[in-house]
VOKEFI-819675 format. One record per atom (N, C-alpha, C): residue number from 1; atom name; x, y, z. Coordinates in steps of 0.001 Angstrom, whole numbers, plus 500000, padded with zeros to 6 digits. Layout:
i, at, u, v, w
NUM, CA, X, Y, Z $
...
! end
This chain:
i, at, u, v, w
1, N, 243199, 357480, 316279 $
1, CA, 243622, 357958, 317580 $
1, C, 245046, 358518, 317505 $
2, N, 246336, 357973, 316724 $
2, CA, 247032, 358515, 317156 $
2, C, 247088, 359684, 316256 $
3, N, 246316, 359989, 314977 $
3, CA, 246594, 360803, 313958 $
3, C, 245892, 362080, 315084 $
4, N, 245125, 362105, 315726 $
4, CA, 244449, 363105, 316715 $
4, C, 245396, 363147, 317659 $
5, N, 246084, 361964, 318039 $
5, CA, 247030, 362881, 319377 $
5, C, 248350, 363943, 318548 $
6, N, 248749, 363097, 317433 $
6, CA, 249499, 364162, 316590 $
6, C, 248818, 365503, 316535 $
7, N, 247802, 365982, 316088 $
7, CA, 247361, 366963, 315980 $
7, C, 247398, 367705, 316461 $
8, N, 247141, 367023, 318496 $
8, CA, 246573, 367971, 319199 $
8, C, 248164, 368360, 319737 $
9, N, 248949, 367762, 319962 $
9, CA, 250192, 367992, 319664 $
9, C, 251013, 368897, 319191 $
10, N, 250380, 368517, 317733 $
10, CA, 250873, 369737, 317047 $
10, C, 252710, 369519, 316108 $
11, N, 252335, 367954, 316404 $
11, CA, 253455, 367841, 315460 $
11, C, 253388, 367731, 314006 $
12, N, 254969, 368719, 313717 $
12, CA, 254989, 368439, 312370 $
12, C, 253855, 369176, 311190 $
13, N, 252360, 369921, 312105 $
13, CA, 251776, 370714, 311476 $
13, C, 250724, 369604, 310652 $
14, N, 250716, 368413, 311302 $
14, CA, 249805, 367237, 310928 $
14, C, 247819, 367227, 311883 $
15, N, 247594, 367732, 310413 $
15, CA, 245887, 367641, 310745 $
15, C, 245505, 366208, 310259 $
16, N, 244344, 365948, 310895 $
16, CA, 243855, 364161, 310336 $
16, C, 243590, 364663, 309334 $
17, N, 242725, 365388, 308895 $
17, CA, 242029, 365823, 307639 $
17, C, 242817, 365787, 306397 $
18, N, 244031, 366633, 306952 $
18, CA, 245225, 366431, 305942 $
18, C, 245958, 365043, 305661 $
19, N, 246116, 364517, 306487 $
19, CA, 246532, 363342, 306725 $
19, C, 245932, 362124, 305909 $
20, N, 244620, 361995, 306098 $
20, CA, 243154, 361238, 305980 $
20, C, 243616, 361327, 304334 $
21, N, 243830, 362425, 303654 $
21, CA, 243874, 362652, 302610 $
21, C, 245147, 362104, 301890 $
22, N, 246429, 362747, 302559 $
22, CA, 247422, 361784, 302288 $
22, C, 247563, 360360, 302112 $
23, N, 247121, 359768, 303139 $
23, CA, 246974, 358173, 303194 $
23, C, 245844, 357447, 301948 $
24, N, 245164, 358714, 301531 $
24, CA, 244303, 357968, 300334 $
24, C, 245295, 358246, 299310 $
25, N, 245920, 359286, 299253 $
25, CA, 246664, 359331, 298091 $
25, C, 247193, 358421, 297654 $
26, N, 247978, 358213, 299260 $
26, CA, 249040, 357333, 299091 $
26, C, 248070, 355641, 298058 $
27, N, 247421, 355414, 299015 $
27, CA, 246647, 354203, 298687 $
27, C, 246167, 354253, 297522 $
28, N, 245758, 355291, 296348 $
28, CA, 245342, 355011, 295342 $
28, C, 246190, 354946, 294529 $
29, N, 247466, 355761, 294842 $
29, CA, 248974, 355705, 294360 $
29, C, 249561, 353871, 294226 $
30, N, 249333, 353170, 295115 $
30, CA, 249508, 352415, 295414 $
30, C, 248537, 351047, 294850 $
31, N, 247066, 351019, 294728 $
31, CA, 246488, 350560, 293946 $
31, C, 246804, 350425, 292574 $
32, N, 246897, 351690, 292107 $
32, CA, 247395, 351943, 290456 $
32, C, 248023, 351690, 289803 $
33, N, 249145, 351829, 290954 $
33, CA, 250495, 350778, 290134 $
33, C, 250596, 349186, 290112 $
34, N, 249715, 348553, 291364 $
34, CA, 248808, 347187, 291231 $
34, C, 248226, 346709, 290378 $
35, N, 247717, 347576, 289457 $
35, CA, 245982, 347145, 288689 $
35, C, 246403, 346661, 287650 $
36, N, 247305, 347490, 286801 $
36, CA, 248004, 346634, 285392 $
36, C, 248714, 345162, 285649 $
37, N, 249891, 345093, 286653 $
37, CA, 250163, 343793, 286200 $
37, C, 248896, 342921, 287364 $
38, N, 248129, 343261, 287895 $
38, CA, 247248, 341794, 288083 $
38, C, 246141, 341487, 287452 $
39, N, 245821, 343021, 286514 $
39, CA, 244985, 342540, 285195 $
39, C, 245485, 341185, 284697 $
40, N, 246765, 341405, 283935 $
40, CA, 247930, 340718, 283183 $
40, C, 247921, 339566, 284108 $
41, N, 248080, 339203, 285274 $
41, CA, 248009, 338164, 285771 $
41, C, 246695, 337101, 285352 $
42, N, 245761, 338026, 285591 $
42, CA, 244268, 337378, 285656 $
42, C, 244086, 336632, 284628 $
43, N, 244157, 337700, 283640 $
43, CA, 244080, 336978, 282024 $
43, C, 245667, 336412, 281817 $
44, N, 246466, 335921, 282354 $
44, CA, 247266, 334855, 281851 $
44, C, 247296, 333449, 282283 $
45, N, 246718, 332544, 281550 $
45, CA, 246470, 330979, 281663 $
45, C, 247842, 330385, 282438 $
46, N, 248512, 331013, 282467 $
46, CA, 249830, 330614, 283162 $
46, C, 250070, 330243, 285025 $
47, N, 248833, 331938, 285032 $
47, CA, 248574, 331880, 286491 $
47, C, 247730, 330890, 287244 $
48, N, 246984, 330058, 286290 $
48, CA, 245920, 329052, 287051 $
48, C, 246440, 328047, 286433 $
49, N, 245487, 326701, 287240 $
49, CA, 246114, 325512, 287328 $
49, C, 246276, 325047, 285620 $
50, N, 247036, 323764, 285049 $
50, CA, 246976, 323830, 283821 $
50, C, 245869, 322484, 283483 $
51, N, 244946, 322464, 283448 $
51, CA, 243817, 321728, 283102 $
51, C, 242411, 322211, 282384 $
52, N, 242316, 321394, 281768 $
52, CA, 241033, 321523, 280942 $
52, C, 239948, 322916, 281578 $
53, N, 239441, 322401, 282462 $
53, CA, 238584, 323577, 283348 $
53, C, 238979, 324701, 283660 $
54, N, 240470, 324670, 283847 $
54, CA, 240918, 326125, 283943 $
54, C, 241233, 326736, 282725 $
55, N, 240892, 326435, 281895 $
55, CA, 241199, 327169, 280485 $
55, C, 240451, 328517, 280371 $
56, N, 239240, 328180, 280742 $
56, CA, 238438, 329500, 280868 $
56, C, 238235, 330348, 282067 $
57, N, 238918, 330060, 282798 $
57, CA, 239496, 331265, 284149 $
57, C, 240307, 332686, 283984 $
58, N, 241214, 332243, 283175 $
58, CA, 241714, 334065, 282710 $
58, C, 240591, 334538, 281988 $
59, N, 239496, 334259, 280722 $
59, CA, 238541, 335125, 280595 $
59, C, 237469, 335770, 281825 $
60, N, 236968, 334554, 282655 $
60, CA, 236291, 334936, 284009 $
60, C, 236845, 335757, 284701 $
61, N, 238129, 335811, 285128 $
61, CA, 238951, 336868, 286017 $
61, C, 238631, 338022, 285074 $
62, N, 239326, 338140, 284153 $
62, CA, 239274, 339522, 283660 $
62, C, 237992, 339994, 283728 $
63, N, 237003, 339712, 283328 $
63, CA, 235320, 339787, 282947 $
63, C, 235169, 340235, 284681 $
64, N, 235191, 339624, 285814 $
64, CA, 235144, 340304, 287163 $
64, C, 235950, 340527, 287705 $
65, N, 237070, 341423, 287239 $
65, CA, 237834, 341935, 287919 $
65, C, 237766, 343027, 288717 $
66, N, 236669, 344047, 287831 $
66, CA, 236883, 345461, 288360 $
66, C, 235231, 345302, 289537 $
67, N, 234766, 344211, 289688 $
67, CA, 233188, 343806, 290349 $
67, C, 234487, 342951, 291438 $
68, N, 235452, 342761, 291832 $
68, CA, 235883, 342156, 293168 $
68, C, 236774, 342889, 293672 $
69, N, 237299, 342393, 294732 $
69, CA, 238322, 342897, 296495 $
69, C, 238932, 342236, 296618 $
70, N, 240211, 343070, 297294 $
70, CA, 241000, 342141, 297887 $
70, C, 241295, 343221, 298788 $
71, N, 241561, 342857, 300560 $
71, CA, 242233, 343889, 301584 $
71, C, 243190, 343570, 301439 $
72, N, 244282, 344737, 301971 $
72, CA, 245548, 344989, 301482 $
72, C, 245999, 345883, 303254 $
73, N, 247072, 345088, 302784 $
73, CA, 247708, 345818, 304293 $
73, C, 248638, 347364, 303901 $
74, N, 249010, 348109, 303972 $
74, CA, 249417, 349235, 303816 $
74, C, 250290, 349924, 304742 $
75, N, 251340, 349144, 305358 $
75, CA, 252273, 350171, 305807 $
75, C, 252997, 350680, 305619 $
76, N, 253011, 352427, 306428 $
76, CA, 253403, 353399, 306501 $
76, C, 254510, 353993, 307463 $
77, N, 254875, 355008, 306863 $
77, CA, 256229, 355416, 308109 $
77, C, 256077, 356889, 307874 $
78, N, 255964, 357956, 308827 $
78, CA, 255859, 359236, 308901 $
78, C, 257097, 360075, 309123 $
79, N, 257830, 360870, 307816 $
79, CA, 258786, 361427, 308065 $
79, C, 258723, 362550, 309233 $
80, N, 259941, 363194, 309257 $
80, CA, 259630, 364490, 310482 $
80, C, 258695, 365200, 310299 $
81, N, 257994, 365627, 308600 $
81, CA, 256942, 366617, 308291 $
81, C, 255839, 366302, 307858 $
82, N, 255684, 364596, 308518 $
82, CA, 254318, 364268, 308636 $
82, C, 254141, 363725, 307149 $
83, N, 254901, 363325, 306515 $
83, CA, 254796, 362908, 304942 $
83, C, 254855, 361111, 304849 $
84, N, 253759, 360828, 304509 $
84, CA, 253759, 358955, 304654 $
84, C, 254428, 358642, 303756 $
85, N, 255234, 357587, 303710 $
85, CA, 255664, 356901, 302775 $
85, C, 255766, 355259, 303093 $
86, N, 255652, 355036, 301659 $
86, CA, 254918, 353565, 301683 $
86, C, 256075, 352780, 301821 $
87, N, 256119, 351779, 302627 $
87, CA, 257347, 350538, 303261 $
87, C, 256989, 349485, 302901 $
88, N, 255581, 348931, 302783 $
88, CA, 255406, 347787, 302410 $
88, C, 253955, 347437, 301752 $
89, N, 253744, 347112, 301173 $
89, CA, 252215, 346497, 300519 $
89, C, 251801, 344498, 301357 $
90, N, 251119, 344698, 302149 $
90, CA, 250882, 343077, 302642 $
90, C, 249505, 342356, 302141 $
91, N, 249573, 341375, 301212 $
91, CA, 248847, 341009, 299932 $
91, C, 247406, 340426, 301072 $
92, N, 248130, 339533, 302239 $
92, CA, 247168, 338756, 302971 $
92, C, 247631, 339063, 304240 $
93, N, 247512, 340364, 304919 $
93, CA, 247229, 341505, 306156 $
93, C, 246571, 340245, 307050 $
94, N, 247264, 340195, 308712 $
94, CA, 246695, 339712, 309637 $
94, C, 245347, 340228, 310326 $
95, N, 244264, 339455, 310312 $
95, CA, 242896, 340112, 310626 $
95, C, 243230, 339851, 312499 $
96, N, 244225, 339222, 312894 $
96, CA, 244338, 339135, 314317 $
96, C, 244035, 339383, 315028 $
97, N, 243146, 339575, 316377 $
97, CA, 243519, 341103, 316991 $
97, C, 244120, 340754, 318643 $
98, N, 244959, 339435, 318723 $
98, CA, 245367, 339625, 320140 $
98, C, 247287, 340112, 319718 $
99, N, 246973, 340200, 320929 $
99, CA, 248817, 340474, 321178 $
99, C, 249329, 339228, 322207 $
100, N, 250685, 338562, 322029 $
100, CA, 251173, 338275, 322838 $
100, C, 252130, 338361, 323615 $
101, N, 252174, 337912, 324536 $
101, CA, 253217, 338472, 326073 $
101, C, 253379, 337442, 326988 $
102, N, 254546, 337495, 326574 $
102, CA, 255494, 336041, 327601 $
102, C, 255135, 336157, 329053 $
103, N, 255279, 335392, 329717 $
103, CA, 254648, 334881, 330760 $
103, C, 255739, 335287, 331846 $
104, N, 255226, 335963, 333185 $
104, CA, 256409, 336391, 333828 $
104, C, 257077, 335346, 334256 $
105, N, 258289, 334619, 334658 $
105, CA, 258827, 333778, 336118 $
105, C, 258723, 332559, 335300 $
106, N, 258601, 332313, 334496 $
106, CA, 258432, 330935, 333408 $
106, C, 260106, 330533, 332479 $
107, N, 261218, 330896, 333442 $
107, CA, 262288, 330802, 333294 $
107, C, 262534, 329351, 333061 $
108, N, 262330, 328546, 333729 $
108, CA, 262662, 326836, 333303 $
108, C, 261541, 326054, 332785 $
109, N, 261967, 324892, 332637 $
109, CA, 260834, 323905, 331760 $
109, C, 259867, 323525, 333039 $
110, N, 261049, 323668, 334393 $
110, CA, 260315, 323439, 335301 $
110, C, 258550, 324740, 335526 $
111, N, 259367, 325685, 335755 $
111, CA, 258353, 326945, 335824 $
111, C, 257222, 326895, 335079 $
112, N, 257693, 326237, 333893 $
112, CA, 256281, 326877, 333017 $
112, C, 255542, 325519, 333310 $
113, N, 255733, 324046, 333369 $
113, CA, 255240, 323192, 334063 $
113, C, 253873, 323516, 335076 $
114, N, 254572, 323740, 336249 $
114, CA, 254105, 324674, 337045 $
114, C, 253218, 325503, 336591 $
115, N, 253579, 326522, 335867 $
115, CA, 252111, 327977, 336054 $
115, C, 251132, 326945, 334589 $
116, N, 251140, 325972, 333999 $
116, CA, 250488, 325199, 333249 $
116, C, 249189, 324921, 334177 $
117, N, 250013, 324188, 335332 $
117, CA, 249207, 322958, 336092 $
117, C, 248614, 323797, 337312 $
118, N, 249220, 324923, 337615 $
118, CA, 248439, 325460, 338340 $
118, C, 247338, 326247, 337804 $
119, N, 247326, 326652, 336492 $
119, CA, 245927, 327269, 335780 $
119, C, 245116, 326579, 335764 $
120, N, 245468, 325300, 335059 $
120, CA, 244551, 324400, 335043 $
120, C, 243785, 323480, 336483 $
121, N, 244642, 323293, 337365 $
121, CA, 244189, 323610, 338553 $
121, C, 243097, 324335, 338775 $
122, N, 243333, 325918, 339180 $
122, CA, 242266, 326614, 339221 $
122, C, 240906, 326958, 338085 $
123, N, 241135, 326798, 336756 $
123, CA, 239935, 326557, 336303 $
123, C, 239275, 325267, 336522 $
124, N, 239660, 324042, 336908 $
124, CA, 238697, 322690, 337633 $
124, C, 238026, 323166, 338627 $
125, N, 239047, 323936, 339788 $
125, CA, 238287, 323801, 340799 $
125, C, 237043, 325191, 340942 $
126, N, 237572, 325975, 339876 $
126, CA, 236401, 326988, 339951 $
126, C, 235321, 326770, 338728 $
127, N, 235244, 325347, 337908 $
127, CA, 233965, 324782, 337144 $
127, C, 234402, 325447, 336157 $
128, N, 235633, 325881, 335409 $
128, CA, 235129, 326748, 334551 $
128, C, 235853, 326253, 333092 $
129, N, 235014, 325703, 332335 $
129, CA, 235477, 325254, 331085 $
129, C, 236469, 325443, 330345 $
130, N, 237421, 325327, 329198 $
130, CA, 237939, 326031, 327952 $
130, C, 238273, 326902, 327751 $
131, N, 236596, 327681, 327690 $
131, CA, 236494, 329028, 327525 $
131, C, 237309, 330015, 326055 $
132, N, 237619, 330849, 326205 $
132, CA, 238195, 332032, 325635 $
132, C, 239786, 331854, 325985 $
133, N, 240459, 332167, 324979 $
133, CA, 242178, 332125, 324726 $
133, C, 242994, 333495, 325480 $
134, N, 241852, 334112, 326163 $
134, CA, 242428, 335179, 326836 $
134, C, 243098, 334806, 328071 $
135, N, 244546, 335246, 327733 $
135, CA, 245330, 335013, 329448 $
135, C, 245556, 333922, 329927 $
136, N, 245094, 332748, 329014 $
136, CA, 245458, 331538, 329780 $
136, C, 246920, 331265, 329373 $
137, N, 247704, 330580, 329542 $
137, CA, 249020, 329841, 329218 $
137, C, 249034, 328997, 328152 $
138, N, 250266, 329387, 327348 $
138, CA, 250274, 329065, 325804 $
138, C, 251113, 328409, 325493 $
139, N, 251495, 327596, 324778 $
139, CA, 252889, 327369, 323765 $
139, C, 252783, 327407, 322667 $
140, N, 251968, 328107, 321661 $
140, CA, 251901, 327947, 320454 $
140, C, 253399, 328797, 319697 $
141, N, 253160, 328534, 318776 $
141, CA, 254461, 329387, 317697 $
141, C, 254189, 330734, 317912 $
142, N, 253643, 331282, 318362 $
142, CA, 253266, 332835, 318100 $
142, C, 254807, 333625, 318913 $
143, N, 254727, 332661, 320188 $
143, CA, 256342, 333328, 320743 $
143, C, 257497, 332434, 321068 $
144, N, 258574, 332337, 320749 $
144, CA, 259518, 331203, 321747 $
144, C, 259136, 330826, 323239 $
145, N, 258870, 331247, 323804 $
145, CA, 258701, 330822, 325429 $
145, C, 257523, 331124, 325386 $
146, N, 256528, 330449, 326672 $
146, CA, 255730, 330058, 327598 $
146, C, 254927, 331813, 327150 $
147, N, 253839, 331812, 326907 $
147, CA, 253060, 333512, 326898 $
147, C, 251705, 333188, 327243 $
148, N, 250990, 334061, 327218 $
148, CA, 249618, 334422, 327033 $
148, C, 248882, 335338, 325983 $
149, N, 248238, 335062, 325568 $
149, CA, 247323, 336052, 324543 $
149, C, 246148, 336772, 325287 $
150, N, 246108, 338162, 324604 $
150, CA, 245128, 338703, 325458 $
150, C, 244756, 340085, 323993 $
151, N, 243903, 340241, 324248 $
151, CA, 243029, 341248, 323218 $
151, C, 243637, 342386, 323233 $
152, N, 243899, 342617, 321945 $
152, CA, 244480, 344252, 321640 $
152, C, 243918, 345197, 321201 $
153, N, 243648, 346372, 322076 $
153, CA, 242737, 347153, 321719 $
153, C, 242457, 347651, 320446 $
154, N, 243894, 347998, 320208 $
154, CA, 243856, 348684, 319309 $
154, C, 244179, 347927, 318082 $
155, N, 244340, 346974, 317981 $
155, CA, 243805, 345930, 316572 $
155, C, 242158, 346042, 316450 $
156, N, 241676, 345303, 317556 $
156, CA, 239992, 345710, 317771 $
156, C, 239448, 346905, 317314 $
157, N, 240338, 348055, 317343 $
157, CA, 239713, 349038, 317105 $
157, C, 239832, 349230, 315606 $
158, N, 240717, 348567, 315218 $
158, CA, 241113, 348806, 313643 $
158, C, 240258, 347869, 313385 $
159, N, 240640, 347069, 313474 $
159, CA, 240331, 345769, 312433 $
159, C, 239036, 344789, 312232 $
160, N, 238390, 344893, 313370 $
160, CA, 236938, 345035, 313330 $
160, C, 235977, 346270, 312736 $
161, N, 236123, 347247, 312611 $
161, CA, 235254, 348191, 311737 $
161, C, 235815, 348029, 310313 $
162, N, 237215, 347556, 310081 $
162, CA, 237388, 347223, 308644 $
162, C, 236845, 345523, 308147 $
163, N, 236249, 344452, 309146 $
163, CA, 235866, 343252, 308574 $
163, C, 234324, 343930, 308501 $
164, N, 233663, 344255, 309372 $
164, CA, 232250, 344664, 309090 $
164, C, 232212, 345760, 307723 $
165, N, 233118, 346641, 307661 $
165, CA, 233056, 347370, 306361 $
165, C, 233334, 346957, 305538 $
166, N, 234096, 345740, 305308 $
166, CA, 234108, 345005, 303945 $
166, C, 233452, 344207, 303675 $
167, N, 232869, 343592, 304789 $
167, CA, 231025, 342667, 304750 $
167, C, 230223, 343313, 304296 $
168, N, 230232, 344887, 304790 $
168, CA, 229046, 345210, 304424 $
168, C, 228569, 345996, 302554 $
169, N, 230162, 346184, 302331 $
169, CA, 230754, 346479, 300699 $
169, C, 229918, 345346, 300272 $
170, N, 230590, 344299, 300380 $
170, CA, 229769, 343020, 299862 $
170, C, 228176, 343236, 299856 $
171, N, 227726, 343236, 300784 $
171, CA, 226608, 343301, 300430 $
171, C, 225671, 344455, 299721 $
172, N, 226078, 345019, 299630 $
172, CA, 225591, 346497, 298703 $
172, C, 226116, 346358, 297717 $
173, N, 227400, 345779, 297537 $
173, CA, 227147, 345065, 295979 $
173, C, 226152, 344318, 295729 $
174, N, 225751, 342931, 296366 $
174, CA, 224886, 341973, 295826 $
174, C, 223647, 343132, 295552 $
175, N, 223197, 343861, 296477 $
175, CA, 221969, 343986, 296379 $
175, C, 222078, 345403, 295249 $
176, N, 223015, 345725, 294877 $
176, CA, 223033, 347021, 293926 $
176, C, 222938, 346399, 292241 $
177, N, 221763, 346855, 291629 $
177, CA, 221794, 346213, 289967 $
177, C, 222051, 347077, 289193 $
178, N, 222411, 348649, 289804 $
178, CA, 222677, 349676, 288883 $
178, C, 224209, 350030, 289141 $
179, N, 224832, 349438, 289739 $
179, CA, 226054, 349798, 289539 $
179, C, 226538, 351029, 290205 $
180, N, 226274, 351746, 291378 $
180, CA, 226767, 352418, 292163 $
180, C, 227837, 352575, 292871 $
181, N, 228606, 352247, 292730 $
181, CA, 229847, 351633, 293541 $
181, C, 230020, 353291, 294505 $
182, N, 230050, 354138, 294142 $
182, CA, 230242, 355374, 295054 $
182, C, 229462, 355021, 296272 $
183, N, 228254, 354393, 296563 $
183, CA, 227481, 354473, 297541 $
183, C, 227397, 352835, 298633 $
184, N, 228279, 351887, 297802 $
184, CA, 228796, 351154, 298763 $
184, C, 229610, 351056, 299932 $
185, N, 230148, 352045, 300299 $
185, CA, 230959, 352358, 301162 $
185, C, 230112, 353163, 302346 $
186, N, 228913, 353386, 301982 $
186, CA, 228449, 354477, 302563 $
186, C, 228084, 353662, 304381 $
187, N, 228415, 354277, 305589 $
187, CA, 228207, 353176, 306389 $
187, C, 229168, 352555, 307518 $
188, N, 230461, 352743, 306413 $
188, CA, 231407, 351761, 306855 $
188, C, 232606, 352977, 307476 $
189, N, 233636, 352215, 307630 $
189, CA, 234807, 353102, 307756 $
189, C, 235691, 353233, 306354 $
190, N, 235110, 353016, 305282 $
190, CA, 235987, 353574, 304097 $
190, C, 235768, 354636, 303177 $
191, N, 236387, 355219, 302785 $
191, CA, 235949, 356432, 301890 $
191, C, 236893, 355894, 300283 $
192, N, 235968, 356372, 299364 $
192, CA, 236001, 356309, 298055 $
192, C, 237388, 357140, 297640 $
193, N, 238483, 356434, 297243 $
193, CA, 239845, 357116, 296719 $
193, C, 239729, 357527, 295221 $
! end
């Protein structure tokens, strides 16, 4: 979505197509320089635990290395002429998809007290269970003060067609005995770099 509002835009002279292409670059650019040292990792006995049983784990890794996955987070930053460049590699990428947002008027210990006991209040008296983590009143670590969580579209929109497309990789592996890997992807939201 936003690589299309760029477009239509007209900034910077940025087509998705072009773009689409860049970002694989980038990403295979980025793979490549990955692949040697976590070969080297795999096969070094150093990297797994030091016991009897793990002795034969750097041969197993190496032996399926190039038959497994790992998602990778990949952010990017777009100069003025539409040119990505890579800022960060994230090994274990948040599959998340809410956002959170502090709670309005929840200024004292008193306040948030309050909008606690009055939620809970109104879900008793309207029967309504538990439920779903949407919008109710929070204190978890996610923010310093009193918030709510509520669904982000646009994580949803990402990040759900990339867990079903990497489920479904998986499984066109299991069921592939000839070794196709070009045609596992076929389906999903990924294209072959």
């Amino acid at each position: 979505a936003v690589l299309e509002r760029l477009e239509a835009e007209q900034a910077a002279g940025i087509s998705c197509a072009s773009m689409w292409q860049a970002l694989g670059d980038l990403a295979r650019q980025t793979v490549d320089a990955m692949a040697g040292p976590c070969w080297a990792a795999a096969g070094d006995a150093a990297t797994w635990e030091s016991n009897e049983a793990a002795l034969k784990l750097p041969a197993i890794a190496q032996d399926r290395f190039f038959s497994s996955f790992h998602l990778l987070g990949l952010d990017v930053l777009l100069d003025e002429s539409g040119r990505p460049w890579l800022l960060e590699a994230n090994c274990n990428p948040s599959l998340s998809i809410d956002e959170v947002r502090p709670l309005d008027g929840a200024k004292t210990h008193a306040d948030v007290n309050k909008l606690f006991a009055e939620f809970s209040k109104g879900r008793r008296a309207s029967g309504v269970g538990p439920g779903a983590k949407w919008g109710r009143p929070c204190r978890c670590v996610a923010h310093p003060r009193a918030h709510a969580h509520y669904e982000c579209p646009i994580d949803s929109a990402v990040k759900v067609p990339l867990v079903e497309g990497a489920l479904r990789i998986v499984e066109q592996a299991q069921k592939d005995s000839l070794g196709r890997t070009a045609a596992w992807s076929d389906g999903t939201v990924f294209q072959l770099v």
